[in-house]
KOLGU-4560 file (N, C-alpha, C; in nm, 3 decimals, padded with zeros to 5 digits):
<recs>
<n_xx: 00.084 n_yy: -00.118 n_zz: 00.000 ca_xx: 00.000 ca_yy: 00.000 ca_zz: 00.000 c_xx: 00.088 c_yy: 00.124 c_zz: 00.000 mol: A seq: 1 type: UNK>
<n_xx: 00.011 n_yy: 00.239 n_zz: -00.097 ca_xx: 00.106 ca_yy: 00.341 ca_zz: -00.064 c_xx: 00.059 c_yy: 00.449 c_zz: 00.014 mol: A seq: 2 type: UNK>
<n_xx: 00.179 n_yy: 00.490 n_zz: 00.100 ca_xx: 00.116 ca_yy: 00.622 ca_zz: 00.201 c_xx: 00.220 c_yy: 00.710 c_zz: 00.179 mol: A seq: 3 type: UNK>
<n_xx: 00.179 n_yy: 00.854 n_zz: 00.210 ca_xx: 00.278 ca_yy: 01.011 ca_zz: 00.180 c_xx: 00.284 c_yy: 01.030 c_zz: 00.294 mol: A seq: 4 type: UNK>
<n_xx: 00.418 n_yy: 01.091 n_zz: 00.309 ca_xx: 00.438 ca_yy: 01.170 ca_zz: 00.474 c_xx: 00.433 c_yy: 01.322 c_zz: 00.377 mol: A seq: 5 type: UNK>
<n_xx: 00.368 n_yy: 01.391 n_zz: 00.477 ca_xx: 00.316 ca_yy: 01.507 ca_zz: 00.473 c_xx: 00.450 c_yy: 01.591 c_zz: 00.509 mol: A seq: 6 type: UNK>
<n_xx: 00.443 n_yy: 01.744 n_zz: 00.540 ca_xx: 00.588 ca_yy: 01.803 ca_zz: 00.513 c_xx: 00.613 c_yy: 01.837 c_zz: 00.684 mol: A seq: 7 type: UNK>
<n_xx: 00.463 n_yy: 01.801 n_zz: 00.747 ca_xx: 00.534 ca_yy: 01.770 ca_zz: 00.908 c_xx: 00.600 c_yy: 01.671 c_zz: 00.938 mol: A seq: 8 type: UNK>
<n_xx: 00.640 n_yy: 01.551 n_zz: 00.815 ca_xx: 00.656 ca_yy: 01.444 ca_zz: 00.887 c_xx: 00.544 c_yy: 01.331 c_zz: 00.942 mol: A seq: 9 type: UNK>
<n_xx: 00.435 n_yy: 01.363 n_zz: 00.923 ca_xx: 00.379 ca_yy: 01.304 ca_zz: 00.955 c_xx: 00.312 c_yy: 01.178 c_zz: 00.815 mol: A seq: 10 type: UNK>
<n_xx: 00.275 n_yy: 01.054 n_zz: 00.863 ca_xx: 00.205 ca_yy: 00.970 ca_zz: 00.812 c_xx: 00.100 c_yy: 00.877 c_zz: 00.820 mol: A seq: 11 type: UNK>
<n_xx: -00.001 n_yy: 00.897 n_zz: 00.738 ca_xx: -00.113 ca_yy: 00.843 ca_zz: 00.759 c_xx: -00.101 c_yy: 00.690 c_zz: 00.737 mol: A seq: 12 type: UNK>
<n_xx: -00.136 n_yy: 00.554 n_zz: 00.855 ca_xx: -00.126 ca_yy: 00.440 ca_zz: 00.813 c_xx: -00.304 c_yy: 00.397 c_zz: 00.768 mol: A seq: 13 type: UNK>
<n_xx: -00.335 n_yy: 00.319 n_zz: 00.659 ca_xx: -00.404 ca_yy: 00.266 ca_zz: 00.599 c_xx: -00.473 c_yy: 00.192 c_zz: 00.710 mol: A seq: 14 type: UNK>
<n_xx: -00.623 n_yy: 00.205 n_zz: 00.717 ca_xx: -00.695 ca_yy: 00.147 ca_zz: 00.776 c_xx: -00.670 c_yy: -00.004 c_zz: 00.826 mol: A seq: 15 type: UNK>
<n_xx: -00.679 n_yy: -00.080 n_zz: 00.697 ca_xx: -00.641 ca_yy: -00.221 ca_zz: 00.699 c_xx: -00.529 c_yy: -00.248 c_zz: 00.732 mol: A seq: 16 type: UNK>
<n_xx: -00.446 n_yy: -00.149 n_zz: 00.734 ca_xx: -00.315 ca_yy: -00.261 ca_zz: 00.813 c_xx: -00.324 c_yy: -00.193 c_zz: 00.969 mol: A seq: 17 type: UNK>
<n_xx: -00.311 n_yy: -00.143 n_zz: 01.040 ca_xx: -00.382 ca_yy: -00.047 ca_zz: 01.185 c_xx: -00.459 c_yy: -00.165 c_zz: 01.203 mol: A seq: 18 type: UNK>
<n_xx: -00.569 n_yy: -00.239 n_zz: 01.127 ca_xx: -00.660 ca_yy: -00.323 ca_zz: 01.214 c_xx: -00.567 c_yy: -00.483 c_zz: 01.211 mol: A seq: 19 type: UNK>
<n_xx: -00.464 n_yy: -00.477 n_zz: 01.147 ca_xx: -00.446 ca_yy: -00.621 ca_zz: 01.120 c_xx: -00.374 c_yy: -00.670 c_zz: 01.230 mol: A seq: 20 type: UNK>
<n_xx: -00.275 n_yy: -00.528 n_zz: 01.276 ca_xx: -00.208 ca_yy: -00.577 ca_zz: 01.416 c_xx: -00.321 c_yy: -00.514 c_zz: 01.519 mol: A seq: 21 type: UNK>
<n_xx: -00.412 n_yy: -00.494 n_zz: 01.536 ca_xx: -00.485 ca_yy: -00.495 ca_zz: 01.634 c_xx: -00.500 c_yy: -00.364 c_zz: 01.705 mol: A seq: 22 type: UNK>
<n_xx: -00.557 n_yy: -00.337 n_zz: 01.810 ca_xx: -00.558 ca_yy: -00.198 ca_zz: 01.899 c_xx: -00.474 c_yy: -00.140 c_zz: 01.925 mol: A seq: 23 type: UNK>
<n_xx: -00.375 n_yy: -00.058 n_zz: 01.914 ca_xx: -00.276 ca_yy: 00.016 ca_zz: 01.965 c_xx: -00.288 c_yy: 00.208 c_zz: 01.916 mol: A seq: 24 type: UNK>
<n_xx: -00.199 n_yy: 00.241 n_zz: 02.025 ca_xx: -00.224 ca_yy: 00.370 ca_zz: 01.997 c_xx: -00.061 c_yy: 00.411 c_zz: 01.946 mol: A seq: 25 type: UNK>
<n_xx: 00.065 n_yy: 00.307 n_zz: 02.037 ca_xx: 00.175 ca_yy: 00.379 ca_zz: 02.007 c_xx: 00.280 c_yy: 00.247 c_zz: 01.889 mol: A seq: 26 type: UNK>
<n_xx: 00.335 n_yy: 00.282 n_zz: 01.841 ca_xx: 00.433 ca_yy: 00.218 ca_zz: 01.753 c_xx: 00.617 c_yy: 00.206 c_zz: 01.827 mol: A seq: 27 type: UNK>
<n_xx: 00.673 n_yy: 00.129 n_zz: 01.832 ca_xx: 00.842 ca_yy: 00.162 ca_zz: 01.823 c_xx: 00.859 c_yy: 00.137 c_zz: 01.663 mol: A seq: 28 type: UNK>
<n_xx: 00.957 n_yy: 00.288 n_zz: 01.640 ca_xx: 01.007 ca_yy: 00.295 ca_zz: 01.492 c_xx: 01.148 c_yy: 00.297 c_zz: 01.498 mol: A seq: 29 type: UNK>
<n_xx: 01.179 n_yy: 00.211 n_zz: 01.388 ca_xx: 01.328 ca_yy: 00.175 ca_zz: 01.395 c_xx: 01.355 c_yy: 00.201 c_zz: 01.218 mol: A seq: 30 type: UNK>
<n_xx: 01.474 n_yy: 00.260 n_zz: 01.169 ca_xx: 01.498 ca_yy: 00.215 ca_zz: 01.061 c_xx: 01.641 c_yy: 00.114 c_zz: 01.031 mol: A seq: 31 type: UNK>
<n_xx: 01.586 n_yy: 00.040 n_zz: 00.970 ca_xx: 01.665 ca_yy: -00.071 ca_zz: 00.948 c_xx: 01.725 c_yy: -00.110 c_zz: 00.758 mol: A seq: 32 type: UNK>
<n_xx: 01.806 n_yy: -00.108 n_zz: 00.715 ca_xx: 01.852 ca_yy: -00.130 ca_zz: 00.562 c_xx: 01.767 c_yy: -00.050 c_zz: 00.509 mol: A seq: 33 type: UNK>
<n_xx: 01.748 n_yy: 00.097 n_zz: 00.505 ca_xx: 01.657 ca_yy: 00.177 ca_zz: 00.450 c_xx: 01.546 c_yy: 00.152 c_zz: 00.420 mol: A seq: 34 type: UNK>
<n_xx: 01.489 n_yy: 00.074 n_zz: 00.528 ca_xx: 01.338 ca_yy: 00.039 ca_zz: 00.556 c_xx: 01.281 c_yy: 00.089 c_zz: 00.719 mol: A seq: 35 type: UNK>
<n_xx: 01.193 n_yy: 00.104 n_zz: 00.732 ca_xx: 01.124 ca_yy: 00.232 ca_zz: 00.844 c_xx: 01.013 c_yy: 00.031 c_zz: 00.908 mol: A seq: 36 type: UNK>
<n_xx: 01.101 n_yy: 00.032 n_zz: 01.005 ca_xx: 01.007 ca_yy: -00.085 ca_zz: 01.121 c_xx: 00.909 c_yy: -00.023 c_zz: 01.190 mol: A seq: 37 type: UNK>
<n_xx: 00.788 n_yy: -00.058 n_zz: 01.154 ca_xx: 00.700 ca_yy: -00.010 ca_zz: 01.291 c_xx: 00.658 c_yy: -00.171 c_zz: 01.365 mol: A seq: 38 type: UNK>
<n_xx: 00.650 n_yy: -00.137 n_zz: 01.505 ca_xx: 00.627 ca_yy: -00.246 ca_zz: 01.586 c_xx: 00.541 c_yy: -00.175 c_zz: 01.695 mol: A seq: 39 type: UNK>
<n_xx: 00.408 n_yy: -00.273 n_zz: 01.693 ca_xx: 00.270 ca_yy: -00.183 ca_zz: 01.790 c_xx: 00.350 c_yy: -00.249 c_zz: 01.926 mol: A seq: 40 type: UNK>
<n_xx: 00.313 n_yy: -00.134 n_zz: 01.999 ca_xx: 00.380 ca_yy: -00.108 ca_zz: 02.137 c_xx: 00.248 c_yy: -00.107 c_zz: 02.223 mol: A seq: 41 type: UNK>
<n_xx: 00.211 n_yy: -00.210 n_zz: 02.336 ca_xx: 00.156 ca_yy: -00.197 ca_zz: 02.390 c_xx: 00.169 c_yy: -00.142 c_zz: 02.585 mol: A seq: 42 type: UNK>
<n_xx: 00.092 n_yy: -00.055 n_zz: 02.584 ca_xx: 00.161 ca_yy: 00.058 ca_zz: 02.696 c_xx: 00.066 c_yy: -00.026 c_zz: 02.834 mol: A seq: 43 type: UNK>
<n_xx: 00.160 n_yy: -00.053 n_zz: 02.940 ca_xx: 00.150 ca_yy: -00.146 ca_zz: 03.023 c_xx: 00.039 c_yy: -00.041 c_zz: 03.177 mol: A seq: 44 type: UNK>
<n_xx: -00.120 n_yy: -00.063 n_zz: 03.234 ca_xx: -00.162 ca_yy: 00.023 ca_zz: 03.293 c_xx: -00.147 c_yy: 00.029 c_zz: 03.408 mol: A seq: 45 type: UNK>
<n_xx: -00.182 n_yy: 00.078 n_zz: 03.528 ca_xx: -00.161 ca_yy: 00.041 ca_zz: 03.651 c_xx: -00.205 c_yy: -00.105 c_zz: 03.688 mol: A seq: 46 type: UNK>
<n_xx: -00.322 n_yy: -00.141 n_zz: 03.683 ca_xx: -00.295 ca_yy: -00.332 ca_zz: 03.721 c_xx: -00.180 c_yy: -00.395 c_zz: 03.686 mol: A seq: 47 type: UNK>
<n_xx: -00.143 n_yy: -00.384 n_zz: 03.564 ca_xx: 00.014 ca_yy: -00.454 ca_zz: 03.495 c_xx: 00.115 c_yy: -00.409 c_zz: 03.599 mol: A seq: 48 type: UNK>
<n_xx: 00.140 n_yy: -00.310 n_zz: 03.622 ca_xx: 00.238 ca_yy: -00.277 ca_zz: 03.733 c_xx: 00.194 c_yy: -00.369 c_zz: 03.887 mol: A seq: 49 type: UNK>
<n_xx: 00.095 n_yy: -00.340 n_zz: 03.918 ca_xx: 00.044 ca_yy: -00.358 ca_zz: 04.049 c_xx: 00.068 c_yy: -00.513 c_zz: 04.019 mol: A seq: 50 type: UNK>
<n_xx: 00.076 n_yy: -00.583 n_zz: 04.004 ca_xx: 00.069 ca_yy: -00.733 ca_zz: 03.946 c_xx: 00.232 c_yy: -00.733 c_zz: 03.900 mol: A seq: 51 type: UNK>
<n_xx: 00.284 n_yy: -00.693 n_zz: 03.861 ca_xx: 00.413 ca_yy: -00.711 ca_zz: 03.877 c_xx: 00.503 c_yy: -00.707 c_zz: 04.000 mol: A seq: 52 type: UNK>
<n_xx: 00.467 n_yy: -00.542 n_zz: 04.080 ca_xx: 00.502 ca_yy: -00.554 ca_zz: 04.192 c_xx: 00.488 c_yy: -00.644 c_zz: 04.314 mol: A seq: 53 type: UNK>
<n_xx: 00.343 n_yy: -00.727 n_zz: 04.303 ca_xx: 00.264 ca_yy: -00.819 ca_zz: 04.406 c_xx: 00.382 c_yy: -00.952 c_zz: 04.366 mol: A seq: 54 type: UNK>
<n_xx: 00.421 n_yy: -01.032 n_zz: 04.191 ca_xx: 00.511 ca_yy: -01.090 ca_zz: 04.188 c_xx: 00.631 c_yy: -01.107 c_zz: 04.229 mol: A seq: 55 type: UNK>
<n_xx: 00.716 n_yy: -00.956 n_zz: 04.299 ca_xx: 00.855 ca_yy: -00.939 ca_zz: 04.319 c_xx: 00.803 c_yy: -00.966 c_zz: 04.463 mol: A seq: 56 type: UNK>
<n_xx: 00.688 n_yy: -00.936 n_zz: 04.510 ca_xx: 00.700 ca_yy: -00.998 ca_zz: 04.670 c_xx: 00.750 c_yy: -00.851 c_zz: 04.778 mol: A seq: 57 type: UNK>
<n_xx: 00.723 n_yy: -00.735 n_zz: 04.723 ca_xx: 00.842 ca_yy: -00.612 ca_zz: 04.736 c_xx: 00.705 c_yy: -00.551 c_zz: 04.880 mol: A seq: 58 type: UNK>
<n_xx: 00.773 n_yy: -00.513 n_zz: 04.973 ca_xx: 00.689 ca_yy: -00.454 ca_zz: 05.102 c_xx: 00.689 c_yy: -00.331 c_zz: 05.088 mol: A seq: 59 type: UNK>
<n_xx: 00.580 n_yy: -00.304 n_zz: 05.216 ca_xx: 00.629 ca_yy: -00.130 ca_zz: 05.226 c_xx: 00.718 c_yy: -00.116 c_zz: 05.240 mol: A seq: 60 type: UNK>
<n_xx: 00.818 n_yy: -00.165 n_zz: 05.341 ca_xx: 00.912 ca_yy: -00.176 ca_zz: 05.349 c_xx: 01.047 c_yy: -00.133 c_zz: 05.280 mol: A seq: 61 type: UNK>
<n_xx: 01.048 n_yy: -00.240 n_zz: 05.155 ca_xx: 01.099 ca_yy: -00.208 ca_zz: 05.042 c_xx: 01.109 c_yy: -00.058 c_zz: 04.972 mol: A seq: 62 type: UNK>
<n_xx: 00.966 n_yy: -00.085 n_zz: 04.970 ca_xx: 00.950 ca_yy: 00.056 ca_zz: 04.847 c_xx: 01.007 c_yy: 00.170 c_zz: 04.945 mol: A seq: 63 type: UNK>
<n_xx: 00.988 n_yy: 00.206 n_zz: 05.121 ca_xx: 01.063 ca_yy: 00.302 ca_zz: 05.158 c_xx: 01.206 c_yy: 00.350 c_zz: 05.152 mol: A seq: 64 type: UNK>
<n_xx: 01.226 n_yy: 00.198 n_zz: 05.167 ca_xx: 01.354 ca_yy: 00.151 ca_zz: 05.141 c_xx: 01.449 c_yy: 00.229 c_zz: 05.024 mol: A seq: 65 type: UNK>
<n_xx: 01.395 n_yy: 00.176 n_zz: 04.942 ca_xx: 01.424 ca_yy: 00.239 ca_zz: 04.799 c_xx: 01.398 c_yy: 00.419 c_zz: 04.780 mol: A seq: 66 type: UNK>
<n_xx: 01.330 n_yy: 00.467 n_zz: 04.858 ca_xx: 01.262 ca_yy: 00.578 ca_zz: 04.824 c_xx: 01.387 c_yy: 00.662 c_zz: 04.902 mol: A seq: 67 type: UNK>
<n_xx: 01.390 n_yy: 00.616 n_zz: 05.013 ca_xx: 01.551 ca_yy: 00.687 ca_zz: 05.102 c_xx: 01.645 c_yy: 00.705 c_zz: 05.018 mol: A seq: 68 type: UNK>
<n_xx: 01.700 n_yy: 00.594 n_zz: 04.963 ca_xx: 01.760 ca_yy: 00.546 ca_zz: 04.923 c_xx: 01.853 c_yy: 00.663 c_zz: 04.793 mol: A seq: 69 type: UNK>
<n_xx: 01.744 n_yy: 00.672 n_zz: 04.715 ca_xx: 01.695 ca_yy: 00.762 ca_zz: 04.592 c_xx: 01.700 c_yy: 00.917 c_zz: 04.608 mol: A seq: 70 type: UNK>
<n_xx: 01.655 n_yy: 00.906 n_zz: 04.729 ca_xx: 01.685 ca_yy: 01.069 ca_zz: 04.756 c_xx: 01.819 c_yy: 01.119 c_zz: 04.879 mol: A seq: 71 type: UNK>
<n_xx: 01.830 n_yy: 01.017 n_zz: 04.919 ca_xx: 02.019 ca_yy: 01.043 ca_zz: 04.976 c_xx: 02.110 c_yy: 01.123 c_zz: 04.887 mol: A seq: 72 type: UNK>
<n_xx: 02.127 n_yy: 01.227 n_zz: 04.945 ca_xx: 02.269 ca_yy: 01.288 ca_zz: 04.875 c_xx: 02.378 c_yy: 01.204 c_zz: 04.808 mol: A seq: 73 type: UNK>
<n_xx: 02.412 n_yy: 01.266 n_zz: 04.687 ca_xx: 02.507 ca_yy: 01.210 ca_zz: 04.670 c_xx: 02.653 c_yy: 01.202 c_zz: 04.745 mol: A seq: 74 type: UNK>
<n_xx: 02.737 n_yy: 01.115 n_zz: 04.786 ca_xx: 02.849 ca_yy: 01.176 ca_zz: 04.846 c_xx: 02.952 c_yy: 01.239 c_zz: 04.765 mol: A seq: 75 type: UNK>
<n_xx: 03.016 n_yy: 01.320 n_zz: 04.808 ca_xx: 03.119 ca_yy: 01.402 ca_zz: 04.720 c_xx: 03.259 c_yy: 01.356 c_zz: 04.666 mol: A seq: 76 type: UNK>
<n_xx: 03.272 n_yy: 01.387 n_zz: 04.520 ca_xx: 03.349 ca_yy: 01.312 ca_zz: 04.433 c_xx: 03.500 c_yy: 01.371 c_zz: 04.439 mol: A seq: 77 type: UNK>
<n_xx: 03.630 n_yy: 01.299 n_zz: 04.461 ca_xx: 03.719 ca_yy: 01.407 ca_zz: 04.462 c_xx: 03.744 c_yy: 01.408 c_zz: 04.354 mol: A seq: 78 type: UNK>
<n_xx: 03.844 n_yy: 01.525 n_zz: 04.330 ca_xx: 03.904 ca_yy: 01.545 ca_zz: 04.183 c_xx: 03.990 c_yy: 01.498 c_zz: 04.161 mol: A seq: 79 type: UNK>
<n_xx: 04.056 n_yy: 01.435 n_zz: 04.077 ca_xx: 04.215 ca_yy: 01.377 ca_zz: 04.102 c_xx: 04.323 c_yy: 01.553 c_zz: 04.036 mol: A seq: 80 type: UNK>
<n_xx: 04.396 n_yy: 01.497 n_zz: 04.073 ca_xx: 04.490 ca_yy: 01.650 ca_zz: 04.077 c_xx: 04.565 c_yy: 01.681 c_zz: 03.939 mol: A seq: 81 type: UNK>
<n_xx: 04.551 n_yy: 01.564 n_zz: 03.872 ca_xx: 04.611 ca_yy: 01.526 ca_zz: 03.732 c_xx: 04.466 c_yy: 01.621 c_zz: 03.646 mol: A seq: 82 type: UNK>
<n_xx: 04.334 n_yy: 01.614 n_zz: 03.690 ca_xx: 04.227 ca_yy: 01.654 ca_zz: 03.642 c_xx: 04.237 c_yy: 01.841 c_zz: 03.618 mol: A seq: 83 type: UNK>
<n_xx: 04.266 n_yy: 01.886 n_zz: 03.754 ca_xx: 04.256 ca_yy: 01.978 ca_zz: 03.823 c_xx: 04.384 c_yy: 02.060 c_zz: 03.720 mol: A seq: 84 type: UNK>
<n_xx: 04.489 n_yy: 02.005 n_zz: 03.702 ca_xx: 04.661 ca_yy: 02.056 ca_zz: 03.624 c_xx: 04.583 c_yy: 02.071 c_zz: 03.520 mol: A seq: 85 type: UNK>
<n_xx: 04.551 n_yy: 01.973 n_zz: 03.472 ca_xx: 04.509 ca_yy: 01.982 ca_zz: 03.291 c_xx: 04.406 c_yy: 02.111 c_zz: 03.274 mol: A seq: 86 type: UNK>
<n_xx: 04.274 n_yy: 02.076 n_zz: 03.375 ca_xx: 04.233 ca_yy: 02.202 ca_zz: 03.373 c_xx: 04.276 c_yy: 02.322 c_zz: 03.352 mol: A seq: 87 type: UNK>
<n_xx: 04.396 n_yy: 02.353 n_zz: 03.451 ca_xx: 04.422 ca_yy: 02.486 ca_zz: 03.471 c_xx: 04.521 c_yy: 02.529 c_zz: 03.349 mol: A seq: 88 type: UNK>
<n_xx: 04.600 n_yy: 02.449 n_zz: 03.272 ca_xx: 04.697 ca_yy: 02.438 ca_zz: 03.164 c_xx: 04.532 c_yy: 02.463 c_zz: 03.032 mol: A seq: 89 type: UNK>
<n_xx: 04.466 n_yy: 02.423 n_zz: 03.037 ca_xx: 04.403 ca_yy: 02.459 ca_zz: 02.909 c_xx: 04.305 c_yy: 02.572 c_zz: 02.906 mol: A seq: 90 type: UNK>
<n_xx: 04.262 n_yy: 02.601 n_zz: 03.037 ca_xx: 04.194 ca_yy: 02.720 ca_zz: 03.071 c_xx: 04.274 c_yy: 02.824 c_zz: 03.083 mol: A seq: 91 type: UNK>
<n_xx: 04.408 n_yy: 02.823 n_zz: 03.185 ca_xx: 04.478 ca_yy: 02.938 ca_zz: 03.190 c_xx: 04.416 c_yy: 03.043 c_zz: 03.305 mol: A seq: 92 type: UNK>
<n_xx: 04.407 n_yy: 02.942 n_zz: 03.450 ca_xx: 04.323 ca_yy: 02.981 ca_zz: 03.564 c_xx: 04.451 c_yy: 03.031 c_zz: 03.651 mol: A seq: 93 type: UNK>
<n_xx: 04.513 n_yy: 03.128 n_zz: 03.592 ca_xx: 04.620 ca_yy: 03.203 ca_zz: 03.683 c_xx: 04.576 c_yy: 03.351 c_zz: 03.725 mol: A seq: 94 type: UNK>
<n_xx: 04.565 n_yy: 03.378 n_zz: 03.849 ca_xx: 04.509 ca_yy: 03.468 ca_zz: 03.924 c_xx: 04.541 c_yy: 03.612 c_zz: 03.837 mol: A seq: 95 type: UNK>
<n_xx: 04.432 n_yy: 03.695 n_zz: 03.781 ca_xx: 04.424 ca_yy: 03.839 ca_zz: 03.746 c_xx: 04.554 c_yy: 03.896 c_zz: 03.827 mol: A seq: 96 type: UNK>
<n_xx: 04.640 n_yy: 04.038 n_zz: 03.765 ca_xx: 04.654 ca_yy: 04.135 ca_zz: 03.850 c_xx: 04.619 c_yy: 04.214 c_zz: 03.897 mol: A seq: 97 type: UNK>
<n_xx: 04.617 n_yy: 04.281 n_zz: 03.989 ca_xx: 04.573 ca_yy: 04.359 ca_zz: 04.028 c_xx: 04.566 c_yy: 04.478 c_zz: 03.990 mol: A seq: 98 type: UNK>
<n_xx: 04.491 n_yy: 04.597 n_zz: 03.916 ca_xx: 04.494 ca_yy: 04.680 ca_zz: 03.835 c_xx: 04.507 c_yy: 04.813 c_zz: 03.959 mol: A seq: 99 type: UNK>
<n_xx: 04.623 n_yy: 04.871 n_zz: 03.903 ca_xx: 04.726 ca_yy: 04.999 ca_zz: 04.002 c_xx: 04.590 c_yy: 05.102 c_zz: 03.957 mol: A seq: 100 type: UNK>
<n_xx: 04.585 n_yy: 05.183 n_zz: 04.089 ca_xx: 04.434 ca_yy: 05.224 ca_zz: 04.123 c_xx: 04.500 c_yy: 05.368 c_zz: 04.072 mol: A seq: 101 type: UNK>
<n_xx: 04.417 n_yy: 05.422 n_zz: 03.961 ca_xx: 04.456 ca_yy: 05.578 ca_zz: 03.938 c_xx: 04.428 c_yy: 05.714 c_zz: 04.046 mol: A seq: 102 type: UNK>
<n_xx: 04.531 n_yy: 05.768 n_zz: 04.059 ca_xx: 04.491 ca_yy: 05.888 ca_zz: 04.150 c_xx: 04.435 c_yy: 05.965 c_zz: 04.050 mol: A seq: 103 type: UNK>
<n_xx: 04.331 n_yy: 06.053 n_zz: 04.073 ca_xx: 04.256 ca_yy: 06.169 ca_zz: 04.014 c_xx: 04.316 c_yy: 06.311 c_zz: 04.071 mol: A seq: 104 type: UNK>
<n_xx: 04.348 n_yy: 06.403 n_zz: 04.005 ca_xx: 04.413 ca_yy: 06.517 ca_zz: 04.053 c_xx: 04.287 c_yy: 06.595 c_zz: 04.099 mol: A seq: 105 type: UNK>
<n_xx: 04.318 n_yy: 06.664 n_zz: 04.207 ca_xx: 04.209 ca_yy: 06.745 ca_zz: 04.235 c_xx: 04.229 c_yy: 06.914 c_zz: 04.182 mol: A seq: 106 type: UNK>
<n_xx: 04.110 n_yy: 06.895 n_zz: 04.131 ca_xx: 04.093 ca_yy: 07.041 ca_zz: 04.012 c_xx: 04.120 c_yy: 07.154 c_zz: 04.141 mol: A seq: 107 type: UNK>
<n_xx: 04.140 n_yy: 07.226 n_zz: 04.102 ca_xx: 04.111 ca_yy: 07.389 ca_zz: 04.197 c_xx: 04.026 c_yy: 07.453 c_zz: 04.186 mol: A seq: 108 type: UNK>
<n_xx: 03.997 n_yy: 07.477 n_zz: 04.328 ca_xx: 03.870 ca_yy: 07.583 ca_zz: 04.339 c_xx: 03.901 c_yy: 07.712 c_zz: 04.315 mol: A seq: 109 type: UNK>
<n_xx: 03.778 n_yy: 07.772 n_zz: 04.181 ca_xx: 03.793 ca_yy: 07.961 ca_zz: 04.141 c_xx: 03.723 c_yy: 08.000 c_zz: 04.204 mol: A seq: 110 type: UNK>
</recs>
C-alpha cells in the first residue's frame, strides 16, 4: 500500500493494516537497511504494574527503602589533581593582576 508523509513528517497508516495488528495507539520505529520498522507497542496500565510488583513480593518496606535510598545525597566526588593541572593548563586559571588604582588630581577651586 502506498502512504505520503506530509511536510510535518507526519504519516497516515491505511486502515487495513492499523486493524491487522490490532488496537494500539503507540508504535516503536526503527529504521533498518533503509526500511522504516513499525512495531505496535503496547503501553503497560496500573494493574500490569500492580501485578508485577505483588510478583517481586516487594513490602512497604521495600519501596521506603528504595525511596531513602533515591533521595540520599550524593556523596562528594574528589578530583584527582592530574584533572585539576590539565584544567588549569588549558583554561589558563592564573590569578588576574591587580589593576594599580589611578589617582585623580584634584581640580582647583575659582
Amino acid at each position: 500500500m502506498l502512504a505520503k508523509i506530509t511536510a510535518k513528517n507526519q504519516l497516515t497508516l491505511p486502515k487495513s493494516l492499523t486493524q491487522a495488528v490490532g488496537a494500539t495507539e503507540y508504535f516503536d520505529v526503527e529504521a533498518r537497511g533503509g526500511q522504516l520498522i513499525l512495531t505496535p507497542v503496547r503501553i503497560q496500565r496500573g494493574d500490569a504494574v500492580r501485578a508485577k510488583l505483588a510478583e517481586l513480593d516487594l513490602s512497604e518496606d521495600d519501596l521506603a527503602a528504595a525511596v531513602a535510598w533515591a533521595r540520599a545525597p550524593a556523596p562528594p566526588r574528589e578530583v584527582p589533581a592530574a584533572m585539576v593541572n590539565e584544567a588549569a593548563a588549558v583554561y589558563d586559571v592564573t590569578p588576574a593582576k591587580p589593576k594599580k588604582a589611578i589617582a585623580k588630581k584634584a581640580k582647583p577651586k575659582a
